[in-house]
Structures are given as structure tokens and as C-alpha cells.
TIVEXSE-692856 format. One record per residue (C-alpha): residue in one letter; residue number from 1; y, z, x. Coordinates in nm, 4 decimals. Layout:
# residues N
 residuo num        y        z        x
       a NUM        Y        Z        X
...
# end
This chain:
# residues 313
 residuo num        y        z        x
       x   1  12.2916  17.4420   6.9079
       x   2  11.9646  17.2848   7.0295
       x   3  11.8316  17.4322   7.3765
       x   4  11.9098  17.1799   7.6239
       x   5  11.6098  17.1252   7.8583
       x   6  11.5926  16.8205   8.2076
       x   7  11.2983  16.6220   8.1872
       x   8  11.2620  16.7502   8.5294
       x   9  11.2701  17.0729   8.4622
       x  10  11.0104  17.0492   8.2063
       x  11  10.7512  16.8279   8.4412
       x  12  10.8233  17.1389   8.7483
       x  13  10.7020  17.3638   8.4704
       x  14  10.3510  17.1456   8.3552
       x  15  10.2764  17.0681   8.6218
       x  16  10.2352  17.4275   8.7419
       x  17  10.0118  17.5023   8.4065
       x  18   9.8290  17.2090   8.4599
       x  19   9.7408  17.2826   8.8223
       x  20   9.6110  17.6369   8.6886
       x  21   9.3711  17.4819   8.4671
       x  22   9.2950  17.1092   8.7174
       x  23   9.1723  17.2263   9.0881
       x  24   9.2001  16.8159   9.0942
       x  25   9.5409  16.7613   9.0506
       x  26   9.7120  16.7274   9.4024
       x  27  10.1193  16.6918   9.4596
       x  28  10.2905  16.4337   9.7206
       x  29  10.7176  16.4628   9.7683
       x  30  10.9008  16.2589   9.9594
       x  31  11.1347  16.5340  10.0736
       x  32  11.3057  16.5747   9.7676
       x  33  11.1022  16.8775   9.6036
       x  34  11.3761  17.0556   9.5074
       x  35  11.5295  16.7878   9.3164
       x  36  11.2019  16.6463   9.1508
       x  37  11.1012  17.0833   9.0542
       x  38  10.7834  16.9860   9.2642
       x  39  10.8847  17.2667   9.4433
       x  40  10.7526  17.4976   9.1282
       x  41  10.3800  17.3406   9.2026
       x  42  10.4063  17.3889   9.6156
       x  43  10.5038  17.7813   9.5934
       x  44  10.1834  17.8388   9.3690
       x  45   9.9637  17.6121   9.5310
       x  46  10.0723  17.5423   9.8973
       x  47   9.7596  17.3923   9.9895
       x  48   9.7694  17.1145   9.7144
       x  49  10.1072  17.0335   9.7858
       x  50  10.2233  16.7787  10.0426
       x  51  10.5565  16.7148  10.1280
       x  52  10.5457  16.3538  10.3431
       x  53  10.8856  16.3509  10.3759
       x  54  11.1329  16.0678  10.3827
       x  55  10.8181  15.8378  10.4100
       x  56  10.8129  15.7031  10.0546
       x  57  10.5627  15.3831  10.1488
       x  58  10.3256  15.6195  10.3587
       x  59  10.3315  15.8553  10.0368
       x  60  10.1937  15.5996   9.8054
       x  61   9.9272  15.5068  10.0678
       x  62   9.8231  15.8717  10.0639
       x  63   9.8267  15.8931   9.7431
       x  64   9.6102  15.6288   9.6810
       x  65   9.3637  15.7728   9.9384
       x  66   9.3146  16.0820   9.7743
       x  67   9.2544  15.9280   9.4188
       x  68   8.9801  15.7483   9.6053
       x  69   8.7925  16.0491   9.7086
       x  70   8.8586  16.1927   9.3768
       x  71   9.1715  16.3705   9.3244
       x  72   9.4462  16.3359   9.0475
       x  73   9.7858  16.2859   9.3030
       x  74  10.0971  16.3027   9.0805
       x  75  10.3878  16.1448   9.3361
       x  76  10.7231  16.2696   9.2915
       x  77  11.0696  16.1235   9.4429
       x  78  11.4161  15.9149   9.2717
       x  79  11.3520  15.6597   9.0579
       x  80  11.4982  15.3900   9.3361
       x  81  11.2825  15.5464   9.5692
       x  82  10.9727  15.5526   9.3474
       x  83  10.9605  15.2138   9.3065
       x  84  11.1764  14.9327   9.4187
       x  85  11.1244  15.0904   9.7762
       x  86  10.7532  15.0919   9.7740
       x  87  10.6690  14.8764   9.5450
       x  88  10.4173  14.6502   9.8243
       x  89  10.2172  14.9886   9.8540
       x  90  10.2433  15.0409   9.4459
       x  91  10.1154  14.6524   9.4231
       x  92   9.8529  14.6459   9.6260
       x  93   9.7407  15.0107   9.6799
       x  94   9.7836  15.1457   9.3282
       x  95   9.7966  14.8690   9.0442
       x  96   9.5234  14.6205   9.1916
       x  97   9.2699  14.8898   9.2673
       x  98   9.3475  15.0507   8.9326
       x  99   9.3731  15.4360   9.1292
       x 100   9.4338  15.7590   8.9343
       x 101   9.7781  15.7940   9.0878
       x 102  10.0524  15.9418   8.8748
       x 103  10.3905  15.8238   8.9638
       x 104  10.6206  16.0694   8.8105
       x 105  11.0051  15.9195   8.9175
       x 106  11.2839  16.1648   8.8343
       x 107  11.6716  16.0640   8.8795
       x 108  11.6507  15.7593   8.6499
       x 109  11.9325  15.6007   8.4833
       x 110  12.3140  15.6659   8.4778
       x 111  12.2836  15.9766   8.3907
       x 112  12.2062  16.0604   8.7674
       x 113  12.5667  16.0515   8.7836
       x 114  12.7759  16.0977   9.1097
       x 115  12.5305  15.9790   9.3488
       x 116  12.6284  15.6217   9.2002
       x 117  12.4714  15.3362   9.2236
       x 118  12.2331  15.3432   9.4874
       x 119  12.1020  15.6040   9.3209
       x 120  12.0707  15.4866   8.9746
       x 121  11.7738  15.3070   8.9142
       x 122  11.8057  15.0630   8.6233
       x 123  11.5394  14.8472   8.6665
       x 124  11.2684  15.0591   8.7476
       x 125  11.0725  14.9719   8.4056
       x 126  11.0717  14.6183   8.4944
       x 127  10.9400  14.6413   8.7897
       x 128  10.6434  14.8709   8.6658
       x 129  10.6307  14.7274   8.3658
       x 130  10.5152  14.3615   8.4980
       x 131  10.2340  14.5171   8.7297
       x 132   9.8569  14.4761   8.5818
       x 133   9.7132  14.7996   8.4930
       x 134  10.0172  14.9948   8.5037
       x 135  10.0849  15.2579   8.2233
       x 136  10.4810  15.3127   8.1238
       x 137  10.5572  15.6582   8.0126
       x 138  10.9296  15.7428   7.9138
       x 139  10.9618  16.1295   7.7537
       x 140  11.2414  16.1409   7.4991
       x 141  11.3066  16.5246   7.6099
       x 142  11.1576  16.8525   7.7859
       x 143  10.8845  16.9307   7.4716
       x 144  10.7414  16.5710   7.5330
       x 145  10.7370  16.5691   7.8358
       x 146  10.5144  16.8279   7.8762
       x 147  10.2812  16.6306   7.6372
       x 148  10.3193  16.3398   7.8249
       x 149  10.2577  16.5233   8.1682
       x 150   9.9064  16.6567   8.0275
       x 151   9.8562  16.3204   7.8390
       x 152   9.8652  16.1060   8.1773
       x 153   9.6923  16.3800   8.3618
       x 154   9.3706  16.2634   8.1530
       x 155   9.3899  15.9205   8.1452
       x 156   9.1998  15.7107   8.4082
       x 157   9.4333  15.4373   8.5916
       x 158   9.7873  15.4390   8.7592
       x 159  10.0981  15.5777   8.5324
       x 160  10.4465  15.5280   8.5881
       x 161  10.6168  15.8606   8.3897
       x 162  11.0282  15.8273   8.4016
       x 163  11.1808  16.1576   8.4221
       x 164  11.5999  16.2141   8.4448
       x 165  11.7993  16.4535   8.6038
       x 166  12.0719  16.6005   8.3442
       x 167  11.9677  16.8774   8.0580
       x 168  11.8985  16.6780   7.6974
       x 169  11.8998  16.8102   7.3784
       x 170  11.5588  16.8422   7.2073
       x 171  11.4943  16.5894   6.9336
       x 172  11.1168  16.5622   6.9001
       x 173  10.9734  16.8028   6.6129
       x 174  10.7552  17.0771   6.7708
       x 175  10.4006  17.0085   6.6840
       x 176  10.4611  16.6874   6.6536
       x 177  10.1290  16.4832   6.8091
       x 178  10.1253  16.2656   7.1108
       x 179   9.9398  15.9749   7.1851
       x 180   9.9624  15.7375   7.5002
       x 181  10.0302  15.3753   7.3307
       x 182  10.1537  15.4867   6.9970
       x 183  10.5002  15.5259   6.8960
       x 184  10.6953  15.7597   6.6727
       x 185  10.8461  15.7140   6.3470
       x 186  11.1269  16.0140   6.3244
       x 187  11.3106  15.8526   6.0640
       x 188  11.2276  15.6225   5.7502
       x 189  11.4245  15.3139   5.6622
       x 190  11.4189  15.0084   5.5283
       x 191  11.7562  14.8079   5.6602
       x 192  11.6537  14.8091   6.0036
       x 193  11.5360  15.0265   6.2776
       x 194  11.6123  15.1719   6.5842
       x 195  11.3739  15.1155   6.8979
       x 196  11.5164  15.3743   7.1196
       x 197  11.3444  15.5727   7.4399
       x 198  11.4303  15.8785   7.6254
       x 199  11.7072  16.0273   7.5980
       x 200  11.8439  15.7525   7.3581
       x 201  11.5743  15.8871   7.0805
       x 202  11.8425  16.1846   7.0162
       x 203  12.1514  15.9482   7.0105
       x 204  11.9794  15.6949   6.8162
       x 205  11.8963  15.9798   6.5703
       x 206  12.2702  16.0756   6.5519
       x 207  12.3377  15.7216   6.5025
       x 208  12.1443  15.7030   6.1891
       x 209  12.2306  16.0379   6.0270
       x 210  12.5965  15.8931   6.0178
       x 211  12.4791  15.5211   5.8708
       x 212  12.2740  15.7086   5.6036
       x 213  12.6433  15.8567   5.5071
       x 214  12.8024  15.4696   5.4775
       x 215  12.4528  15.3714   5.2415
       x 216  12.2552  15.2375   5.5172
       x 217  11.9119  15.3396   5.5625
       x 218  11.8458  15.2933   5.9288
       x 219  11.4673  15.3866   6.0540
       x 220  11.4221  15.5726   6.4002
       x 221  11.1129  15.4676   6.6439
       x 222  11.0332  15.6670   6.9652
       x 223  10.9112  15.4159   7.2107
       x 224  10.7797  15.6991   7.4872
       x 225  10.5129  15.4702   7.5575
       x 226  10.6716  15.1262   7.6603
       x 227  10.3347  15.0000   7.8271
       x 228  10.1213  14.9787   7.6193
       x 229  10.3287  14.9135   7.3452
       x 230  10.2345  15.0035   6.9771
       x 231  10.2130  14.6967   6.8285
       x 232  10.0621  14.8306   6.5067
       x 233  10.3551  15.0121   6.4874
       x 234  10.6079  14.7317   6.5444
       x 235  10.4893  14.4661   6.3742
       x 236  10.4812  14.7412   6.0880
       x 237  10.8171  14.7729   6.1053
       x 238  10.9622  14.4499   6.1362
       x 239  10.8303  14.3534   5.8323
       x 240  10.9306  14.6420   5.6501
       x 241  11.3361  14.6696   5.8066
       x 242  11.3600  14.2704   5.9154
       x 243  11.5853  14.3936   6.2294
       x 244  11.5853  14.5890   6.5249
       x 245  11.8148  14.7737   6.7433
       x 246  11.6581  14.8649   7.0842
       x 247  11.8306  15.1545   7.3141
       x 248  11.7623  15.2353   7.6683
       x 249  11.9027  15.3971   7.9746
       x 250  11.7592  15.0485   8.1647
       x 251  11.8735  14.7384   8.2204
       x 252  11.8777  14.4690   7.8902
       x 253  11.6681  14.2657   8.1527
       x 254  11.2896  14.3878   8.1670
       x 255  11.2921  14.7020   8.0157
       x 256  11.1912  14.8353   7.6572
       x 257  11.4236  14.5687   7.4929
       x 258  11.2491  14.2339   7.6530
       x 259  10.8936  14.3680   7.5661
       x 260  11.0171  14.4731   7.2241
       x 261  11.1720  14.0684   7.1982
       x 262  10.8802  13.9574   7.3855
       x 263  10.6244  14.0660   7.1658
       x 264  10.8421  13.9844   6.8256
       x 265  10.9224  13.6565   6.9258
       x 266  10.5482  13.5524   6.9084
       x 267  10.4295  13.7396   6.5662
       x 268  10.7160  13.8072   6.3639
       x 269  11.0358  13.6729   6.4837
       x 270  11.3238  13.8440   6.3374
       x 271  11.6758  13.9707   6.4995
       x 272  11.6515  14.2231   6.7594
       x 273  11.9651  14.3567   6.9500
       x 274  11.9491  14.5225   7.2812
       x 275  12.1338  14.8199   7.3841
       x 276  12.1383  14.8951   7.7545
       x 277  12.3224  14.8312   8.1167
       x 278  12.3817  14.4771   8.0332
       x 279  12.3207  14.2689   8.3870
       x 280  12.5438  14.5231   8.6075
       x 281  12.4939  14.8097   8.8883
       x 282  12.6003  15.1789   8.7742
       x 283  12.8476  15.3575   8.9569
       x 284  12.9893  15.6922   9.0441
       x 285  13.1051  15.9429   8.7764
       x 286  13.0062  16.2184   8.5528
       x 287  12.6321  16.1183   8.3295
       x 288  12.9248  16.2000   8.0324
       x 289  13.1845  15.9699   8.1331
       x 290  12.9453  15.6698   8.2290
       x 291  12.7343  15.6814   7.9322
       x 292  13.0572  15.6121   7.7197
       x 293  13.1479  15.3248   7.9530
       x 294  12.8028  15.2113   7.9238
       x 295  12.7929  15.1707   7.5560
       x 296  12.5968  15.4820   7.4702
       x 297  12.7483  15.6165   7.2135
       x 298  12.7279  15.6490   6.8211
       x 299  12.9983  15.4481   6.7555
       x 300  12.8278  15.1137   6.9614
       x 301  12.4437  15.1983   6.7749
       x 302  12.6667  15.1478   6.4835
       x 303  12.7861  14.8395   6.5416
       x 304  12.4659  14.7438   6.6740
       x 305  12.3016  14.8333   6.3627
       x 306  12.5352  14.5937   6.1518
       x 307  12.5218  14.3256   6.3850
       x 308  12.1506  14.3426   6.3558
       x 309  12.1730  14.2813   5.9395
       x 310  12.4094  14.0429   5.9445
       x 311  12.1709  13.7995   6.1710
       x 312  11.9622  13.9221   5.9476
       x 313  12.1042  13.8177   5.6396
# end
């Protein structure tokens, strides 16, 4: 069985190596170091570490004042917390001066479970996604993420990385290069394709494995990088499948599905379905249970799929 690995995890652990190798790179917490595996960073480098505790607006302020004198501040709390909370201080602080601060938001989606939903942030893309200058980052498991923690770490300009709380399976190929702005084709097809990201890129996968079985040749695109998007890549693909499925642990409204339909609707207009929280708050339960009552399972991508070629045809 493939290692199961958190997103979390895996961003405790880079962050660590890259903080070896960076004397630059700084870490802010909001109290929550434990959770976010910040905690891995502070033990080895106490004096680079700073936890401003539950003070999530006055954390982004910091943060913003040390990538002014020159540091690389990668902020860690929730998802909620990370951005619907401060989002002023992102605004204005971060995004219009274009700072080198690294918002790295774990506890996103559903899958945070329990702590319901005041806890599950669902439209945390959206509101990134809209602000000028903002990069979206969205690892589809613990091997990217690592790439994606060293990729942001040496770009210039603010980055919002989404990072989730429950172990995942590992779906992307080892070796496999990563690029900010450029998706992934994991699976060829020609009937149409799924546009899935994080930890939908593994169900999505499942999803087509079993369609390949009923004679339908379903193509698989990691999306890690939602802002920019890979339009290349897209438009490459709607011409060649002529309908798309999108998948994400996010709201239908603002997230990877609206940019996908967004940027189709003005070059090459063809069907494209969205798979997601459809217009509703999460709530308590296991990340199991809920993502079965959300819709994310095999069985909906499915029917997904087929809806997708019939509006096709």
C-alpha cells in the first residue's frame, strides 16, 4: 500500500532542510506550531522562529516587515485563520507591496474533520486567488509538497501554499519535475479530462483507472498551481478531450473550477463540470465520512465524467 504522508507533515520536514541551507528564511505561528509542524523549524532554529501567538493580523504585519528588510518569512496558521481573518493585512501589507511573504495555510478543506465548520476553510482560494500578485500553490501530496515548499522559497512575490491536515496517499511519480505555473499531465486521454488539485489528484486518478475498464479514456491534469494557471496546458487539452471535469476540496464558487470556466469560456468554450462543496458550510465528522457526503468519491467523478460527454456530444 502507498505510504501515506500529511501535507503538513511534509512542509514541518522542508522547511527544516530548507532553513539549513537559507539563513534568510524566517518562521511566524500564530500559536498553533504544533498543528502547522512549524514546531520542527523552531526546535532547530529558535532564533528564526517566532511564535506571535493568537495575533493572526499582527503576524502578517510582521511578516511583511521582515520581507522588507530582507528576509524570506513563511507564515503558518488554519486555513480560516490564514486568510479570511487577515485578509486587510494580506491586502494591503502583502499583495499591493508585492513582499516575499510565504503564506503556508494548513487545516484546509473538509478533511480537517471534527473541528467542523468554523474550522474548514472552503473558500480560502477565492479569496487569494482574486488578490493582484498573489501566487496559488495547492500540493497534491507530501513528495510535492516538498517541491513546492523549495519552489516558492525562490520565487520573488507573496505565495499562498494550501496544506491539509489528514495523511494522503502518494500519487505524484518520484522524479517527476515541478514547475510554479505549469500543470501535470498523469494520465493521457482523449474523451475528456480531469482538472483535479490536492488531494483530489489521487481520487481523480482512481476515477479514471476504473473508466479506462468501461472503454473510456479519461485524461488526468494536476492543477498544483491554480494561480498562475497553465494555460498552454489547458487550452491543449480542451481541444484534444472537448470536456472537463474539475475536482477540489473548495468551494464550486472561486476556486480551481471558476478559473478553469473562466479562462475556457473566453478561448475555447467547451463543457466543464465542477466537483466541489457546492454553495454550503462543512460540518463536524470524520475527513472519511464527510468526503462521501461531499461528493468525493469514485463513483460521483464517474458520473461527472459522463455528464461531461454527453454536453459534449
Amino acid at each position: 500500500m502507498t505510504e501515506k504522508i500529511a501535507t503538513r507533515d511534509a512542509y514541518g520536514k522542508a522547511l527544516v532542510e530548507l532553513g539549513r541551507r537559507m539563513d534568510k528564511i524566517v518562521v511566524l505561528d500564530a500559536d498553533l506550531s504544533k498543528s502547522t509542524k512549524t514546531a520542527l523549524f523552531a526546535e532547530e532554529f529558535p532564533l528564526r522562529f517566532f511564535n506571535m501567538g493568537i495575533s493572526e493580523a499582527d503576524m502578517m504585519g510582521t511578516a511583511a516587515g521582515l520581507a522588507a528588510s530582507g528576509y524570506i518569512p513563511f507564515v503558518s496558521t488554519f486555513g480560516v485563520f490564514a486568510t479570511g481573518r487577515v485578509f486587510d493585512q494580506i491586502r494591503n501589507s502583502i499583495a499591493y507591496t508585492r513582499l516575499n511573504v510565504k503564506i503556508a495555510a494548513t487545516h484546509t478543506g473538509i478533511t480537517v474533520g471534527e473541528d467542523g465548520a468554523s474550522h474548514q476553510a472552503l473558500e480560502d482560494i477565492a479569496l487569494m486567488r482574486v488578490l493582484p500578485h498573489m501566487t496559488v500553490v495547492v500540493p497534491a501530496d507530501g513528495r510535492q509538497t516538498y517541491q513546492a515548499v523549495e519552489a516558492i522559497a525562490g520565487c520573488e512575490g507573496p505565495v499562498y501554499l494550501r496544506l491539509g491536515r489528514p495523511k494522503v496517499p502518494q500519487v505524484i511519480p518520484e522524479g517527476l519535475p515541478f514547475e510554479l505555473g505549469r500543470g501535470q499531465l498523469l494520465r493521457e486521454g482523449k474523451d475528456f479530462a480531469f482538472l483535479a488539485t490536492g488531494i483530489t489528484v489521487g481520487l481523480s486518478l482512481e476515477a479514471s483507472q476504473l473508466l479506462e475498464r468501461q472503454g473510456i479514456n479519461a485524461a488526468v491534469v494536476n492543477i498544483h498551481t491554480i494561480k498562475p494557471l497553465d494555460k498552454d496546458l489547458l487550452l491543449h487539452m480542451a481541444a484534444k478531450t472537448g470536456a472537463f471535469v474539475t475536482v477540489e476540496e473548495h468551494s464550486v464558487i472561486g476556486g480551481l473550477g471558476s478559473a478553469i470556466a473562466e479562462l475556457i469560456s473566453g478561448n475555447y468554450p467547451i463543457p466543464v463540470i465542477r466537483v466541489g462543496i457546492n454553495d454550503t458550510f462543512g460540518e463536524s465528522g470524520s475527513p472519511e465520512a464527510l468526503l462521501i457526503k461531499y461528493g468525493f468519491t469514485v463513483e460521483n467523478l464517474i458520473k461527472a465524467g459522463q455528464t461531461a460527454m454527453e454536453k459534449k456530444r
